[in-house]
C-alpha positions as CSV (number, residue, x, y, z in Angstrom):
1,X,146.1,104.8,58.3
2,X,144.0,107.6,58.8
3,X,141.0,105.0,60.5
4,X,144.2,103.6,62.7
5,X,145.2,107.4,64.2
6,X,141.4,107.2,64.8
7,X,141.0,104.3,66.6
8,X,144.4,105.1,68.6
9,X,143.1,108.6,68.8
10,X,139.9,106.9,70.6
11,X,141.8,104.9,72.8
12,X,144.4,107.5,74.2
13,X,140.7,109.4,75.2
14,X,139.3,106.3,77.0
15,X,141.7,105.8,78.7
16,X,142.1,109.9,79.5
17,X,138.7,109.6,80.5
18,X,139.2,106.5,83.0
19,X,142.2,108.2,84.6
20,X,139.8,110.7,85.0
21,X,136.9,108.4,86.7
22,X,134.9,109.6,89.8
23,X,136.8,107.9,92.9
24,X,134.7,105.9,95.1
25,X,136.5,106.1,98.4
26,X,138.2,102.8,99.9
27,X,136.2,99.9,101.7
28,X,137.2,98.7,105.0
29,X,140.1,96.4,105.2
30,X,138.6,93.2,107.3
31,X,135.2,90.9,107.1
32,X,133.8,90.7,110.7
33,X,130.3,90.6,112.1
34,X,128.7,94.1,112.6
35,X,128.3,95.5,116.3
36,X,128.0,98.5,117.9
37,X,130.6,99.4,120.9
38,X,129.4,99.2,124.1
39,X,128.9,102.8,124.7
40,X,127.0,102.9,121.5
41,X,128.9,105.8,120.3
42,X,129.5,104.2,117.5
43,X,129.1,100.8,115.1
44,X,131.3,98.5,113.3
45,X,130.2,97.6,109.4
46,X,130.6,94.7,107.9
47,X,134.1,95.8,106.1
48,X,135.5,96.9,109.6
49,X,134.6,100.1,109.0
50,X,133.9,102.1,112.3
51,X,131.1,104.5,112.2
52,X,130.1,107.5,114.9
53,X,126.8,106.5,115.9
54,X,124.4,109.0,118.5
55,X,121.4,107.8,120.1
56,X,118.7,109.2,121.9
57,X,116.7,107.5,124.7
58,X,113.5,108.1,126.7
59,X,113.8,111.0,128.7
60,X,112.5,108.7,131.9
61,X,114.8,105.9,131.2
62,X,111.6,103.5,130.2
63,X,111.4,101.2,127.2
64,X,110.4,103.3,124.4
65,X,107.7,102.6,122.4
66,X,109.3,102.5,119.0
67,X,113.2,103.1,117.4
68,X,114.2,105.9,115.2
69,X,117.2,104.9,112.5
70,X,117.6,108.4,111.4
71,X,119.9,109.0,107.8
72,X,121.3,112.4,107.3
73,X,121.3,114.0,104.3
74,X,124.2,115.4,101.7
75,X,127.2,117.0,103.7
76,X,125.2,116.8,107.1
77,X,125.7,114.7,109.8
78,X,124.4,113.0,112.8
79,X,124.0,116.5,114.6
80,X,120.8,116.8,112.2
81,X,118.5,114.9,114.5
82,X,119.8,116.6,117.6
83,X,116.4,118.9,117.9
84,X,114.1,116.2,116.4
85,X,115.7,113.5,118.8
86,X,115.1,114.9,121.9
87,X,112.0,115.8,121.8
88,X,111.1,112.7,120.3
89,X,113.2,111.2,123.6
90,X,110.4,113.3,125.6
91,X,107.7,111.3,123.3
92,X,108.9,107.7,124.6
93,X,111.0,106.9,121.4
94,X,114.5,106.6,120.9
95,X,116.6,107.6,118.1
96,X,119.9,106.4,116.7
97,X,121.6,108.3,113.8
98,X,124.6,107.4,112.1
99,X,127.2,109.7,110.3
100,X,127.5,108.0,107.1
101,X,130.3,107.1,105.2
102,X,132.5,110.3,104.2
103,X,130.3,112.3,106.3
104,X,130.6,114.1,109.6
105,X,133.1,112.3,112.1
106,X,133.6,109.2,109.4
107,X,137.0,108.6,107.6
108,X,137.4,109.7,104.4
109,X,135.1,113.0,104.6
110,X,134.4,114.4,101.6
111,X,134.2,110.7,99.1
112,X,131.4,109.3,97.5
113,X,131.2,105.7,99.2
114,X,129.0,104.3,96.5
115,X,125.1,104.2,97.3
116,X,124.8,100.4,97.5
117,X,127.5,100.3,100.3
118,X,124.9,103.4,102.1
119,X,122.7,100.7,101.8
120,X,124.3,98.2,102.8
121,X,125.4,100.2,105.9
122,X,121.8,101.1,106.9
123,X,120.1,97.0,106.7
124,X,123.5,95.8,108.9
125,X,122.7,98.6,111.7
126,X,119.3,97.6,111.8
127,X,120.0,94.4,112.1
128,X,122.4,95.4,114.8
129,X,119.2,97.1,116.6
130,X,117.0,94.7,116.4
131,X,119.6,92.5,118.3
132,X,119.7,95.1,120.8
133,X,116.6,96.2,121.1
134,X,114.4,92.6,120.8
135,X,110.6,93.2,120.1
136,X,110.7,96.8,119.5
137,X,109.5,98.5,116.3
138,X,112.2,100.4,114.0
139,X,111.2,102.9,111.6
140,X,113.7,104.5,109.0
141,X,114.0,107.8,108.5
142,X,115.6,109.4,105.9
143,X,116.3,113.2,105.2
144,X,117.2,114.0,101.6
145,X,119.9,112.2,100.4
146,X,119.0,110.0,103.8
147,X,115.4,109.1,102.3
148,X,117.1,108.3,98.7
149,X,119.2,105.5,101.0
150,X,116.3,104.2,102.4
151,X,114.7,103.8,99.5
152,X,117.9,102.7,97.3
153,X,117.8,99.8,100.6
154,X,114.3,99.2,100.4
155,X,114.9,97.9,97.1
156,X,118.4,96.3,96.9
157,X,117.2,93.9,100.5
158,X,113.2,93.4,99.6
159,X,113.7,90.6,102.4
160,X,114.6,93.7,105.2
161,X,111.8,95.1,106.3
162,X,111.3,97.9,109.2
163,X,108.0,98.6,110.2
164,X,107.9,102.0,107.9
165,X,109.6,104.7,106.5
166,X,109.5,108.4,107.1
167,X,110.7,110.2,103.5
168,X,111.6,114.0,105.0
169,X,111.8,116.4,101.7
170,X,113.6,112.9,100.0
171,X,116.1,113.2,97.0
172,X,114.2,111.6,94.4
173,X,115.8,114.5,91.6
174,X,117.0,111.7,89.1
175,X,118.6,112.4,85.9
176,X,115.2,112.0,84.0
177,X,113.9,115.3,85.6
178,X,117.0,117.2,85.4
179,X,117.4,119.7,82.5
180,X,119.6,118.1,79.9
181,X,122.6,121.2,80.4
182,X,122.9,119.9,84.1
183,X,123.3,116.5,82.6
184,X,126.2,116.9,80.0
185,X,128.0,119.4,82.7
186,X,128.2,116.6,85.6
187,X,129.0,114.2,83.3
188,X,131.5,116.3,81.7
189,X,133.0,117.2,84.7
190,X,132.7,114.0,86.8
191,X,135.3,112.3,84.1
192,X,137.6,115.5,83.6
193,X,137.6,117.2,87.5
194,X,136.1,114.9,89.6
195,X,138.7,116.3,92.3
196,X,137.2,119.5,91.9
197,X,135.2,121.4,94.7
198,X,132.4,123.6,94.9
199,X,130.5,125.8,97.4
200,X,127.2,126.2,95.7
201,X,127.1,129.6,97.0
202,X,126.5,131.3,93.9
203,X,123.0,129.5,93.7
204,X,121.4,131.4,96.5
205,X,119.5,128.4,97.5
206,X,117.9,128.9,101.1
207,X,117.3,125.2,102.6
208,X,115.6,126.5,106.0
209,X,113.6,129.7,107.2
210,X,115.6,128.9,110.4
211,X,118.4,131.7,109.9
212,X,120.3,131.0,113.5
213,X,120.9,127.2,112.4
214,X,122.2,128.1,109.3
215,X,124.8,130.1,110.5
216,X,125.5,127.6,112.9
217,X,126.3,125.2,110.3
218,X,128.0,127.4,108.5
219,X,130.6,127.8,111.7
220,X,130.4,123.7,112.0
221,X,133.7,122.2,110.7
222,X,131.9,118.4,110.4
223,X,129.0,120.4,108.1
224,X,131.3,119.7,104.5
225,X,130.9,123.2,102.7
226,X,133.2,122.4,99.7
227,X,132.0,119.5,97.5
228,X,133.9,117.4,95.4
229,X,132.7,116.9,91.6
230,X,132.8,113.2,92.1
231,X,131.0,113.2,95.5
232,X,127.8,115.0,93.5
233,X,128.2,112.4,90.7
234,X,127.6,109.8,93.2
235,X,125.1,111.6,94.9
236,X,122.8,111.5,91.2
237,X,123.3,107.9,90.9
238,X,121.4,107.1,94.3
239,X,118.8,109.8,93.3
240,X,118.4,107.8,90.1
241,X,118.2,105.1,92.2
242,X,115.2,106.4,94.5
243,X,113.5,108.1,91.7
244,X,112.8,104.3,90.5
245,X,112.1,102.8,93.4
246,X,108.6,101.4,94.4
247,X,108.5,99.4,98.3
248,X,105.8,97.8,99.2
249,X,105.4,95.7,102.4
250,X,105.3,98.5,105.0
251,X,103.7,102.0,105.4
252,X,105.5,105.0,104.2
253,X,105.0,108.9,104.9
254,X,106.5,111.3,102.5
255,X,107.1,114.7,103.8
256,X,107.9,117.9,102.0
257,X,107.9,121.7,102.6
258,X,106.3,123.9,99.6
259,X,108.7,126.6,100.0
260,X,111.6,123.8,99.2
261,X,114.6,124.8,96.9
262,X,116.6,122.0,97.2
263,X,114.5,119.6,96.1
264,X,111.9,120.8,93.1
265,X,108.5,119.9,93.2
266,X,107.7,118.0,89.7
267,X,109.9,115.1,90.3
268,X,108.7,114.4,94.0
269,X,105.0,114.5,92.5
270,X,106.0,112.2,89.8
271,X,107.6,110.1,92.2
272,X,104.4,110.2,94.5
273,X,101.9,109.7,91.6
274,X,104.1,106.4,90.5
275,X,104.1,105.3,94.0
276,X,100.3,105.4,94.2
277,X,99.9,103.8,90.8
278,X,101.9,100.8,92.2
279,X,99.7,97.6,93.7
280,X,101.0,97.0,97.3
281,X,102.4,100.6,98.2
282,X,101.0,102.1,101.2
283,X,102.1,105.1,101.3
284,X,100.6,108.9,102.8
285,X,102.1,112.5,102.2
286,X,102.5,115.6,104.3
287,X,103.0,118.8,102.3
288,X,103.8,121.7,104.8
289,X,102.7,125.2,103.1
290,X,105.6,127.1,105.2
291,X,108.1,124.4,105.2
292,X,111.5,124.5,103.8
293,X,114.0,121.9,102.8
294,X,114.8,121.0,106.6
295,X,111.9,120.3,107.5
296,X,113.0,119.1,110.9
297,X,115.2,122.2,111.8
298,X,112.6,124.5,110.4
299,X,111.3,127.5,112.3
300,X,107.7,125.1,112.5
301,X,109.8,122.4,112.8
302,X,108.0,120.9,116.3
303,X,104.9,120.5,114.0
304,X,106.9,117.9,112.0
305,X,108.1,116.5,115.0
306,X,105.0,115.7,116.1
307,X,103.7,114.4,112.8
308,X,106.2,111.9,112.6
309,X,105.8,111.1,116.0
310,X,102.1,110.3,115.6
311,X,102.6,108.3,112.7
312,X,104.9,106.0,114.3
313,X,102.4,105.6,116.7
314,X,100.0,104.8,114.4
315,X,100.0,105.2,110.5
316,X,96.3,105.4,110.4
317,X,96.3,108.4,112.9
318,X,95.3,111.6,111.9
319,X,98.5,113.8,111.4
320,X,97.6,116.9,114.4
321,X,99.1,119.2,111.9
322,X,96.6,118.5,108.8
323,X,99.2,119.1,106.0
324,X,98.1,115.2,105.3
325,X,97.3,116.0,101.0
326,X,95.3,112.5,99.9
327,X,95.1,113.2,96.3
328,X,97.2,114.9,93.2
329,X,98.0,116.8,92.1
330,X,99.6,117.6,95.3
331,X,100.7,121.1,95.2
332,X,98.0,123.8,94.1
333,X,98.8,126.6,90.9
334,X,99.6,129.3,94.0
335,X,102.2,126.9,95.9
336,X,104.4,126.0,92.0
337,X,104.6,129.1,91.8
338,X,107.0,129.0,95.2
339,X,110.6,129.0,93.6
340,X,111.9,125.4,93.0
């Protein structure tokens, strides 16, 4: 009787625990070929799902030399590239950026749409650009949560390859390098609040030395400042994800900021000491002594600019602003000791 009330006992918590579950926001509602409107101010998915879309062209009105699919990171939006873009624009490349599912103008703000449907989202709009844009070069970029896409779709379509990747301070924090108290409380709370938001204000993190932006974004009602449980949950699995991942077939160029406390520093260099261990990655790293988190809306953020922009050029090119680091460890005793 008493292994009976158990096993009921078990159940009844199960299925507590299910009711419970993080919610992965709805998929669209038709199949159809993707496309992008006419005014490319946005992109259809797959699902039917309609996404904002914002591109930036050549200043002159030329052909550009190269396309820029740009991926936001968590709770930002398209409007992250704004800076970068132009002056990239100025630099004969274009740039598109997206606002990703549940983010900025999207439906659903705030839900976690599962990180294989982010990277499903990112192949079919670069399949969309190549149709638009036949013969040029596209390079993915991805800031923070936006790099862990690209490399979460790097992996998932090995037969999709741009011509490289630019990895800007990416979320590669997995669950292996987080302390095991963070662990047990998101799991904890992912299957008993997962509706649950939080501001993260009480962590006095500092993401940019570029004060006047933040309290931009901080005025900006499509920049999400209250996070639901289940949203972060979601947000771990894809940094699990890109944590594990290894591409090959195309060039990649890591950047990160030593004065970064978003993401720490031991799990991007074991991320970038498995990546050089692995045959048929070709991959270089930019480590920028007074760069923060956003590294593109930094105070010395036009020296990233340029980096990038010299790399898409050519990824053999000398980097102008020599933050290139060739070997590991890659951060010296002085720069760990930089708050993480």
């Amino acid at each position: 009787m008493q292994c009976r009330l158990g096993r009921i006992g078990a159940l009844l918590l199960i299925g507590w625990l299910a009711a419970c579950a993080p919610r992965l926001q709805p998929p669209g509602e038709m199949t159809t070929v993707p496309v992008v409107t006419p005014n490319e101010s946005a992109w259809q998915a797959s699902d039917g799902r309609m996404l904002p879309l914002r591109r930036w062209l050549p200043a002159d009105g030329g052909a550009p030399q190269a396309i820029v699919l740009a991926l936001h990171g968590f709770n930002d939006y398209s409007n992250a590239f704004t800076e970068a873009a132009e002056w990239w624009a100025q630099h004969n490349l274009a740039t598109y950026a997206l606002d990703q599912r549940g983010f900025g103008r999207s439906q659903h703000i705030g839900l976690w749409p599962g990180e294989d449907r982010l990277a499903d989202d990112l192949v079919e709009l670069h399949a969309v650009l190549r149709q638009r844009h036949p013969g040029l070069p596209i390079v993915w970029l991805g800031e923070s949560m936006g790099g862990a896409v690209v490399l979460h779709g790097l992996m998932r379509h090995p037969a999709v390859r741009p011509v490289g990747a630019v990895l800007v301070a990416p979320a590669v924090w997995g669950r292996t390098s987080m302390p095991l108290l963070y662990r047990v409380a998101l799991f904890v709370s992912s299957y008993t609040i997962p509706w649950k938001t939080f501001t993260g204000s009480g962590l006095k993190i500092q993401a940019s030395d570029n004060i006047e932006m933040l309290r931009r974004l901080s005025r900006d009602p499509l920049f999400i400042k209250a996070t639901r449980v289940d949203a972060i949950h979601g947000l771990v699995n894809l940094m699990d994800e890109a944590a594990l991942a290894r591409p090959t077939g195309l060039p990649l160029l890591l950047l990160y900021g030593v004065k970064d406390e978003v993401i720490p520093k031991p799990p991007v260099e074991d991320f970038v000491e498995a990546l050089k261990a692995t045959p048929g990655v070709d991959m270089r790293v930019a480590v920028y002594g007074q760069g923060w988190h956003m590294l593109l809306r930094d105070l010395q953020a036009e020296t990233v600019w340029r980096d990038v922009a010299a790399w898409i050029g050519n990824h053999r090119a000398t980097l102008p602003s020599g933050a290139e680091r060739g070997s590991l460890p890659l951060f010296s005793e002085a720069e760990k000791q930089e708050r993480e």
